[in-house]
N, C-alpha and C positions, 0 to 999 in steps of 0.2 A: 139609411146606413148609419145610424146614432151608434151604434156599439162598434164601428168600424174608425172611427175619429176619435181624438182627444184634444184640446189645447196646453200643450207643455212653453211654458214659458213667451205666452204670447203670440205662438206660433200654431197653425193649425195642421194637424199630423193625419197623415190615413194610415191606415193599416193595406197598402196595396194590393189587390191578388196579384200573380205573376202576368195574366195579359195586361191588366192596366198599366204595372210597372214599367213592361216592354217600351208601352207607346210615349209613358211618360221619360222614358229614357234616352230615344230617340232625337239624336240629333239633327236627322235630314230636314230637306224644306218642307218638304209634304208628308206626312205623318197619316196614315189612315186605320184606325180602330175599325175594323170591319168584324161582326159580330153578332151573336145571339141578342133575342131582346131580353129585359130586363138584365142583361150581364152584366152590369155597372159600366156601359161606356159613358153613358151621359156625363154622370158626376167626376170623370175625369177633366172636362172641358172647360170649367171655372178654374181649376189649378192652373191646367196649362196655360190659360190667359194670365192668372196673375204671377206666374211666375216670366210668360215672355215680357210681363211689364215692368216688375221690380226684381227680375233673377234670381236665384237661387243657389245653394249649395249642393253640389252633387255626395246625398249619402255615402256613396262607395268607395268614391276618390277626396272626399274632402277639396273639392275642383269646385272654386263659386263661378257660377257662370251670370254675365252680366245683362240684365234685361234691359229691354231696348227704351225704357223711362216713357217720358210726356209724349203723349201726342195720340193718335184716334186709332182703334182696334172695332173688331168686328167681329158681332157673333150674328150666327145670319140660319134659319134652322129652314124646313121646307113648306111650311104654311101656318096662316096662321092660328089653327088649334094647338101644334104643337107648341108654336111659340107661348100661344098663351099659358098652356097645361103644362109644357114641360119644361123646356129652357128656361123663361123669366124666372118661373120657380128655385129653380135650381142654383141660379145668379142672382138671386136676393138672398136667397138663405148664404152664400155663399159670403160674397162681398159687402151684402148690407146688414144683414142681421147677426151673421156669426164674427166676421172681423171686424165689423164697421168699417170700413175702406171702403164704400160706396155708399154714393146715393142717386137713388132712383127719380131721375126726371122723366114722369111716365107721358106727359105731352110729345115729349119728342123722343120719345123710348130710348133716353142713354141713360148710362150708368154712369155719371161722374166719379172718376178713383183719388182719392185725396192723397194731397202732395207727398211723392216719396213713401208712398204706401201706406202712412203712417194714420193711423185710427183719429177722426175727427178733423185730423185738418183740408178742409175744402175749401174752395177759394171761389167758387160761385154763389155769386148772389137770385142770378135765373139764371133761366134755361140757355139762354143766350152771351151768358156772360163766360170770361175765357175760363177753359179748365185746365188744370194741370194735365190730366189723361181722359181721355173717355172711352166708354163701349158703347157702340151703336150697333144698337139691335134692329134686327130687319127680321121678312121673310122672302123667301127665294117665291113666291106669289108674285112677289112686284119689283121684280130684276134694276128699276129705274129708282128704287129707293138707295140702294147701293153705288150711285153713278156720283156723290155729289162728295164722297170721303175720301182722302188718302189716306192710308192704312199702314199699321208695321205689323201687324198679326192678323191673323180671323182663324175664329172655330167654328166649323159648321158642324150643327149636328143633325143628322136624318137624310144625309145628303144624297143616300141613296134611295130617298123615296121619293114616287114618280116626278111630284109635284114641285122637285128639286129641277129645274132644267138646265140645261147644259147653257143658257142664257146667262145665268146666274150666276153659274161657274165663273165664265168668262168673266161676268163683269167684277168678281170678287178678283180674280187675278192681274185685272185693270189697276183694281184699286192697290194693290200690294206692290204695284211694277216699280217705285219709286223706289222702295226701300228692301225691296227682295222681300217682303216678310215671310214670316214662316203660316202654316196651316194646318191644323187639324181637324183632322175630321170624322166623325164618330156616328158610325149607322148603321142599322139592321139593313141585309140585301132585302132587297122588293123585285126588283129586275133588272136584265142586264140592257148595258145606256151606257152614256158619257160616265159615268164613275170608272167602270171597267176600264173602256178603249182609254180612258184618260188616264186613270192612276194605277188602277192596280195591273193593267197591261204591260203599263213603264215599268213599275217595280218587278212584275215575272222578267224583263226582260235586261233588266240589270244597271237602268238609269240610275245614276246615284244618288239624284234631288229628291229617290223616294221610299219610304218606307211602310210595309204593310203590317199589320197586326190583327191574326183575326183568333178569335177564342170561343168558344160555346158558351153557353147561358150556364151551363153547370159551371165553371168555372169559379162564378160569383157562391163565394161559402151559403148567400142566403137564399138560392134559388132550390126551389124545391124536387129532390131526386123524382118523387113520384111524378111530379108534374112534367118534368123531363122525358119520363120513359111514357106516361100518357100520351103526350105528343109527336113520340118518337112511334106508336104503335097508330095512330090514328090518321095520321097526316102523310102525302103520297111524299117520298123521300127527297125528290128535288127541294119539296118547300118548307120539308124539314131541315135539308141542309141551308137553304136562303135564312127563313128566320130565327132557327135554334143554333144555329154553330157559322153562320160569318161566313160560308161557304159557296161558292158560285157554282150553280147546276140547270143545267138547260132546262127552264120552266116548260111547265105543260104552255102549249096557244100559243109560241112561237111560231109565226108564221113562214119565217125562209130557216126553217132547224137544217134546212138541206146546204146552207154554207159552211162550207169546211172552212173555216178560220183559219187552222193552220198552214194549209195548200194555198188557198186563194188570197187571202189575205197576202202581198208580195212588196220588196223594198221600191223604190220605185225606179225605172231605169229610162234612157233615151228612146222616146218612141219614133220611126222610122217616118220620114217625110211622107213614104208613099203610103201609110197605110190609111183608108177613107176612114172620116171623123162622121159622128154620131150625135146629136144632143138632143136629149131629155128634155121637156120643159111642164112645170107646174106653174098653175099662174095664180094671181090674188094680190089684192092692195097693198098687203104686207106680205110677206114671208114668198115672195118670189124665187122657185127656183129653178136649176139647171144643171143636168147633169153630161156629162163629154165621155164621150166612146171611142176608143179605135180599136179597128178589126184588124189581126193578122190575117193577112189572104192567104199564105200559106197553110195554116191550120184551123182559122175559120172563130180560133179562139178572141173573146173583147176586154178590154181593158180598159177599168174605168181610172181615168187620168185627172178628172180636174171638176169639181163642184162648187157651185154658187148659189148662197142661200142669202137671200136681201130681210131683211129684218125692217127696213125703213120703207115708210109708203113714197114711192115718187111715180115719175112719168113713164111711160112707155118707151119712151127716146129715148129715156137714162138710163133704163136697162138693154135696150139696143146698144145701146156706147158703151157700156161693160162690157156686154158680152163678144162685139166685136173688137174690146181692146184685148182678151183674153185670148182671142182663136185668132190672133194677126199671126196672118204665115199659115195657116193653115186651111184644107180643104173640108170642109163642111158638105157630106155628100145630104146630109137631111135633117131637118129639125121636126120634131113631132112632140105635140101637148097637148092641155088643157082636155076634159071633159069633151063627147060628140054631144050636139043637142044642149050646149046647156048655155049658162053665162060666159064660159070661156069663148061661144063665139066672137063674143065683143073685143073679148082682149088680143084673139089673134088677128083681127080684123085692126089694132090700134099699133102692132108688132107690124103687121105689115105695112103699113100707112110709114112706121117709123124706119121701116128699108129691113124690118127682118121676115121674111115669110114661115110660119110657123103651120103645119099642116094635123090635121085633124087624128090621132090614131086607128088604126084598122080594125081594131077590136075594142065596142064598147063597155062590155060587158066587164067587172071589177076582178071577182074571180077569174076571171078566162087568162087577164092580164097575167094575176097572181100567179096562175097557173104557168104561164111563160118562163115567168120571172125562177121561180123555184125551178123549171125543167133546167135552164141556165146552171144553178147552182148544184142540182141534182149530179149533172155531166160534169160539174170541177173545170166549168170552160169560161167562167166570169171571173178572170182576176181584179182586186181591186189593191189601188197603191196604199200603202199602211198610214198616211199620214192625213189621208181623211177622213178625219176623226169626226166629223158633223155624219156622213154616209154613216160607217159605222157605229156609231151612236144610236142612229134610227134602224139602221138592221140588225141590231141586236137588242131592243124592243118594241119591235112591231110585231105585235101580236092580238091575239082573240080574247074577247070577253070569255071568263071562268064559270060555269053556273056553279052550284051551292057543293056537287060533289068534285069541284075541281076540272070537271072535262070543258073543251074547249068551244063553244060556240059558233055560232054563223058570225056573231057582231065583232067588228074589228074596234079593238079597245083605242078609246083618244083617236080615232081616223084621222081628226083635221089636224093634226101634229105632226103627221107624218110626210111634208111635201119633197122632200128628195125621193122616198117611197114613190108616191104619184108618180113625180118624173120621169122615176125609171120605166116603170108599169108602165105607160105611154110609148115610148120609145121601143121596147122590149119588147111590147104586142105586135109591134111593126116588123119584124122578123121571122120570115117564113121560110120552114126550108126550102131548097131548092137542088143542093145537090152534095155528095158526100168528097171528102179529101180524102184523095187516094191512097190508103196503107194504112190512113189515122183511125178508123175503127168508127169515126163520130159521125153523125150527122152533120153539115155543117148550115146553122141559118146566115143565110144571107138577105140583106139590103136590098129591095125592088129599090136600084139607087134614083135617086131624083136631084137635080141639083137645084140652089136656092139662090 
């Protein structure tokens, strides 16, 4: 973008298009450039850093707004080619080479900002010695590089691609809890996930901590019209809306495309003592999880109420104590998980030992499950409560590997990513009909109930 920038008076200037400017205008806490590729969102995100750290003057208003000075920021992008290829780049020509306000301590990947923003003055000797400010650069690859900073800002950029996980998220918003910081974040869609049910869900919905900004690739003066309308004739339209225009459209290989988000997605309400409880279970060293059902007996409709996803390896008994500190008060008519035939024998045999008995699914078969699963959402008879955003996240990118012209495959993309998915497929295969509610028009499955 050389012919888009100038330096007037020691100052460096863009020439903004109208989406960059939006985002860069944007007071909220959470700030998202959602957008075409090449559309210049990147090179917004070294501004907006160095302006949350030594503030600015608002053009319009003559309104200086004051940045939040010394102490540690965060640019965290979704693996590490991009980092290498595109963000460091970006933030050294930025802060190291055009203003000189930085310098690059590439062993421990920060960007030291010299004091009071001011060109050359640094006050490290190494890598370890105090700085006035710093950027600590990560990738969302290794969620546990981000665990050891408190933060007052972070940019992330690409954060809606896969490799971004909802992990990461969190742990960036750990890092920021101290001081509220602000966040931006700048990405081409790839699929829908935690970026969605987390940010851009809240801002359709009228949260005021969030602001969305999304623009097409033309937008930017130096993107190529032809190349625009090439890609617009060539490419199936969902995934021309995904990576040309910032736009969310239900991808081809969506595996449950039969959830009505709008119906089933619901606020959450008091569920009635009598109605029998349900859980789900996926098992493994890490990422153990469990999913809770209750059935309305009158309409036969389930209602997923309460999810647990362990991220830490521990005992058997430790997740029995969870999960029965979670269901106190409540009737548990069945628990169903793990794989038939496989390794999960062992774990429900070490679940039971630990006072949980967990029973084997009806149906081994992965499709078959699948096939359950979707008939559920097909009928609009799975509500789920809206604040489980971990569920959501994974049902709204579990889907199939793409071959070369885009259609959707037998192979189910990232499989072992998906353990709330499992859980439910388990649980949900265990559901056979048996008899119809009277006047309701549905089938109703019910429960071979067993108690535990």
């Amino acid at each position: 973008m050389l012919d888009l920038w100038q330096i007037v008076d020691g100052e460096l200037r863009y020439t903004w298009h109208p989406g960059q400017a939006a985002a860069l205008a944007s007071r909220h806490r959470f700030v998202a450039i959602l957008s075409g590729t090449q559309s210049g969102k990147t090179v917004t995100g070294p501004r907006w850093l160095h302006r949350e750290i030594g503030g600015y003057t608002e053009e319009a208003t003559g309104e200086v707004v004051e940045g939040r000075g010394p102490g540690d920021y965060l640019a965290v992008t979704a693996n590490y080619d991009l980092y290498k290829l595109k963000m460091l780049p970006e933030l050294l020509w930025y802060f190291v080479d055009t203003l000189r306000i930085g310098k690059y301590w590439a062993q421990s990947r920060i960007i030291e900002i010299a004091e009071d923003c001011r060109p050359g003055a640094f006050l490290a000797q190494t890598q370890d010695s105090p700085m006035w400010a710093r950027i600590i650069l990560r990738s969302a690859e290794a969620p546990a590089g981000l665990e050891s900073a408190t933060a007052q800002a972070a940019w992330l950029d690409e954060a809606g691609h896969p490799d971004f996980r909802r992990e990461a998220w969190e742990a960036v918003l750990r890092r920021l809890s101290l001081f509220q910081g602000r966040v931006l974040i700048s990405t081409t869609l790839y699929e829908w996930g935690w970026l969605k049910t987390e940010v851009y869900d809240r801002w359709k919905a009228g949260d005021p901590d969030y602001s969305v900004v999304q623009f097409d690739s033309i937008l930017n003066p130096m993107f190529s019209k032809e190349e625009w309308e090439r890609a617009k004739r060539s490419m199936p339209a969902w995934k021309f809306d995904l990576f040309y225009r910032g736009r969310y459209a239900r991808p081809a290989g969506l595996i449950y495309d039969s959830f009505n988000e709008a119906l089933c997605k619901i606020k959450r309400f008091p569920i009635s003592s009598s109605w029998p409880r349900y859980i789900g279970h996926d098992f493994g060293p890490i990422h153990t999880s469990a999913l809770w059902y209750a059935q309305d007996p009158t309409t036969g409709y389930l209602y997923l109420y309460r999810t647990y996803l362990s991220q830490e390896k521990t005992t058997a008994a430790a997740h029995v104590e969870k999960w029965k500190e979670l269901s106190a008060g409540e009737t548990i008519r069945k628990r169903v998980g793990g794989a038939v035939g496989s390794a999960d024998e062992g774990w429900r045999e070490a679940y039971s030992l630990a006072g949980c008995s967990i029973q084997e699914p009806l149906v081994r078969d992965v499709e078959v499950g699948i096939d359950r699963v979707y008939g559920w959402h097909k009928t609009n008879r799975l509500f789920v409560f809206e604040d489980l955003l971990d569920y959501l996240s994974e049902k709204m990118s579990y889907s199939r590997k793409l071959d070369e012209d885009y259609l959707p495959t037998e192979e189910i993309k990232d499989k072992s990513r998906f353990h709330l998915m499992d859980g439910e497929r388990y649980i949900l295969s265990d559901f056979t009909p048996v008899d119809v509610v009277k006047g309701s028009g549905y089938t109703v499955r019910s429960m071979e109930y067993a108690k535990v």
